[in-house]
C-alpha positions in Angstrom: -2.8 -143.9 18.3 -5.2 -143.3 15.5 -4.9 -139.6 15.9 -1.2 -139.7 15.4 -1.7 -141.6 12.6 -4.3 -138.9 10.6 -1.6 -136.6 11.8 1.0 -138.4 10.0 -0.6 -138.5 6.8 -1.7 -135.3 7.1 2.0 -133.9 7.1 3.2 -136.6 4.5 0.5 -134.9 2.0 1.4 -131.1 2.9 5.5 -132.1 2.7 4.6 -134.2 -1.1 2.0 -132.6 -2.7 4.3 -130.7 -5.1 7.0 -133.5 -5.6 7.3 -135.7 -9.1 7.9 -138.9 -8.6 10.5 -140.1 -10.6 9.3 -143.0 -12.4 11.5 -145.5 -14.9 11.1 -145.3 -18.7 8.1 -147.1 -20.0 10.9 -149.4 -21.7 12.3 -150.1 -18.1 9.4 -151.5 -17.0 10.1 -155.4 -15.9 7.3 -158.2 -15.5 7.7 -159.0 -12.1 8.8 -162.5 -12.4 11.6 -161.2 -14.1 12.5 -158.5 -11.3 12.0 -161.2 -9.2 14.7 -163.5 -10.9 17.2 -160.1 -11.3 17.2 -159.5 -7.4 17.7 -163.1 -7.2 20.6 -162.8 -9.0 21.6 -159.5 -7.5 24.2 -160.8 -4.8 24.8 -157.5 -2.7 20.6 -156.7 -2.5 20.0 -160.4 -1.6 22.7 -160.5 1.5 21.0 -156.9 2.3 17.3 -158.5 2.4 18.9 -161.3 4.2 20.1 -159.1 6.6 17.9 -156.9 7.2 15.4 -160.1 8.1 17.5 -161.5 10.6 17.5 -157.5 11.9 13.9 -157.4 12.4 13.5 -160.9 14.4 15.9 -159.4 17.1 14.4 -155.3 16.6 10.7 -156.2 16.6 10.8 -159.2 18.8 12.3 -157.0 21.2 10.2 -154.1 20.8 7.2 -156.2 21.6 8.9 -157.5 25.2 11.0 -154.6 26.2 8.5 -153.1 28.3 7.1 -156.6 29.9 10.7 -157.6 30.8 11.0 -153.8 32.5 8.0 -154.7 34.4 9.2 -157.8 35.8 12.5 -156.6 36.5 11.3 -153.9 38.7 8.3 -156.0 40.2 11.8 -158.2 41.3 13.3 -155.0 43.4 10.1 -155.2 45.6 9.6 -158.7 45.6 6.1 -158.6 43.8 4.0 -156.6 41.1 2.7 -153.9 41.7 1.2 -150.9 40.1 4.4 -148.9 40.6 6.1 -151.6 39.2 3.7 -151.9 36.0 4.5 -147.9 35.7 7.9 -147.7 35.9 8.2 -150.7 33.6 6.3 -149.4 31.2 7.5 -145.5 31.8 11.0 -146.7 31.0 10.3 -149.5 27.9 8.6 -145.7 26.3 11.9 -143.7 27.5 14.5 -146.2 25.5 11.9 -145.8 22.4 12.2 -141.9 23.0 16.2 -142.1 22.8 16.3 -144.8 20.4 16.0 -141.6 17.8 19.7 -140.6 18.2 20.6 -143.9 17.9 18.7 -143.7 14.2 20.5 -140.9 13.8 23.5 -141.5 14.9 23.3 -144.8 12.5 22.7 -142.6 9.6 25.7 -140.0 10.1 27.9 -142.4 11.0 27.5 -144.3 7.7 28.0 -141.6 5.5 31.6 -141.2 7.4 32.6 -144.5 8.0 30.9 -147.0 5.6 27.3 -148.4 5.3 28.0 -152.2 6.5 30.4 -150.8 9.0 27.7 -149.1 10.8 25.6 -152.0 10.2 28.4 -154.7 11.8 28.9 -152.5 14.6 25.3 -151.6 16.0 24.3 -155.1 15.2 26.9 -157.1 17.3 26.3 -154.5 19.8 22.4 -155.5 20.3 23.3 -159.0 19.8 25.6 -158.7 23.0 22.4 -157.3 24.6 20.4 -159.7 23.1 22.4 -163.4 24.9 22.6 -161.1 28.0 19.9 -158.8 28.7 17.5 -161.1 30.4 20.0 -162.6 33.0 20.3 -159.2 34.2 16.5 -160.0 35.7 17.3 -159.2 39.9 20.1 -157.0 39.3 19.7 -153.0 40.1 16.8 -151.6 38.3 18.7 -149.0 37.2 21.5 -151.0 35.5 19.0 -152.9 33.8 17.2 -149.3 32.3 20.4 -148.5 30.9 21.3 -151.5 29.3 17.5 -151.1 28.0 18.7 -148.0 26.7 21.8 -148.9 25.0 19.8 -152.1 23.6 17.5 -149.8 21.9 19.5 -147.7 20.6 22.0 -150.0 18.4 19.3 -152.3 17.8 17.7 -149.4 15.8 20.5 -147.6 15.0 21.2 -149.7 11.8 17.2 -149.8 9.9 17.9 -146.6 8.5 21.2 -148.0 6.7 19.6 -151.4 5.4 17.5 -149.0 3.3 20.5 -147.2 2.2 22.4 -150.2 0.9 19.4 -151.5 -0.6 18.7 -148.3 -3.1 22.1 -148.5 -3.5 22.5 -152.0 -4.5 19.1 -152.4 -6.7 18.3 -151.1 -9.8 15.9 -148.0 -10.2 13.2 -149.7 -12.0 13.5 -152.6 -9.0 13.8 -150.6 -6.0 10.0 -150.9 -5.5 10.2 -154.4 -5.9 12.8 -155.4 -3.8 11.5 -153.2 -0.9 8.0 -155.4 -0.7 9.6 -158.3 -1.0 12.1 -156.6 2.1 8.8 -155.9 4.0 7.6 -159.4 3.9 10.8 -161.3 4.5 11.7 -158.6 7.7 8.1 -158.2 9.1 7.4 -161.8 8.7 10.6 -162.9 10.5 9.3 -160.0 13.0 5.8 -161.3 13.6 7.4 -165.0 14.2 10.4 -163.4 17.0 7.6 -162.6 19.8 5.8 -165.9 19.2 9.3 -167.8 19.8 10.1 -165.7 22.8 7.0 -166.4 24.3 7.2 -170.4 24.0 10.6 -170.1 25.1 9.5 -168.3 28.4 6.5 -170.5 29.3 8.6 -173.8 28.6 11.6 -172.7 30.6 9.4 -170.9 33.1 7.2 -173.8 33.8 4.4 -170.9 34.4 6.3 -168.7 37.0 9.5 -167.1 34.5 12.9 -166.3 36.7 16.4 -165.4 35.9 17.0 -168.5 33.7 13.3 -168.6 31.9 14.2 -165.0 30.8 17.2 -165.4 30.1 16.7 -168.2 27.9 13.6 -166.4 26.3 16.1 -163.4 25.7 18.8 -165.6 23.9 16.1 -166.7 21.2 16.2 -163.1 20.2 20.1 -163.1 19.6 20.3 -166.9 18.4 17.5 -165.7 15.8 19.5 -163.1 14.7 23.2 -164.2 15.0 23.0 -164.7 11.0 22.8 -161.1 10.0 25.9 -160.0 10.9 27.6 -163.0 9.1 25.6 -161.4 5.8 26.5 -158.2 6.3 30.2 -159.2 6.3 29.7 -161.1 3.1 28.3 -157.6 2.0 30.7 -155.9 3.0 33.0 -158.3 1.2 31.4 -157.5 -2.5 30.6 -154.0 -1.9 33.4 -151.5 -2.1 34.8 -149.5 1.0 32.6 -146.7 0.8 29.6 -148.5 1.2 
């Protein structure tokens, strides 16, 4: 992981060494209390912050038990866990990461065509479909539940990319920087709790051996976590004009 990561930052310098950034005017320059108070007052940026929060409880929360879930699930076909069961769990959580990347893409494309809160309405009702129904599918054919893995990765990602596309649309260029911390800690934050939540949720319905309904349940904290963003996205898509 660490290598990757030298790796990465070794391309980032190669690809930016020679770029400018492109700062604001000295005069543009805003006391951060004040940019603070300007993207409170910015409507559109606030519903996309908003939004984006309620994105990363159901992305990251389900990011972090994708591949446990996959394990159980096929650890149910043979009636107990096993080490081909942990692999095949595991193998396939990796896989839906691996083809998540169209569904960034995809995401991306399709909002330059159709409309950025479009996009963003449709790959988020999608996941939240997956979200109130992916762990009931616990005991059902393995393969049934990979793809639904699949298609749960994909939408639930398929929208990040847009989020920051409405938001350096929406904000200000002497606020963009700004408004993308506070983004971080408002999304991340509401990420780092989603896990948590899921996790109480399994061991209280579970009573210490999860099933059908103890997943399930667990499952459906994701989605009820999330349910709000779409409702901000269409007020967003309310304000902002049809293009967006």
């Amino acid at each position: 992981s660490a290598v990757a990561t030298v790796v990465g930052a070794l391309l980032g310098w190669i690809a930016l060494r020679g770029a400018r950034d492109a700062l604001p005017h000295a005069s543009e320059h805003l006391p951060w209390l004040l940019a603070a108070r300007r993207l409170w007052q910015n409507k559109p940026a606030k519903l996309a912050i908003g939004s984006y929060s309620f994105h990363c409880w159901e992305l990251l929360g389900m990011w972090a038990w994708l591949p446990a879930f996959l394990v159980a699930a096929a650890a149910a076909q043979g009636g107990e866990l096993s080490g081909g069961a942990l692999a095949l769990g595991v193998g396939i959580a990796g896989a839906t990461h691996l083809v998540s990347v169209l569904g960034s893409i995809a995401g991306g494309v399709l909002s330059d065509r159709i409309g950025r809160t479009r996009v963003i309405l449709i790959m988020s009702c999608a996941s939240l479909a997956c979200s109130f129904g992916f762990g009931w599918m616990i005991g059902t054919a393995f393969w049934l539940v990979a793809l639904v893995a699949i298609f749960y990765n994909v939408t639930a990602i398929g929208d990040s990319s847009v989020f920051s596309t409405v938001l350096t649309e929406t904000v200000p260029p002497n606020q963009i920087g700004f408004a993308f911390s506070i983004r971080s800690v408002l999304g991340f934050g509401m990420g780092a709790i989603s896990p948590w939540v899921f996790g109480v949720v399994l061991d209280w319905a579970g009573d210490g051996d999860p099933g059908s309904q103890a997943w399930g349940l667990a499952w459906c904290s994701i989605g009820l976590g999330a349910v709000l963003g779409p409702l901000l996205t269409w007020r967003l898509q309310r304000i902002l004009t049809p293009h967006r």
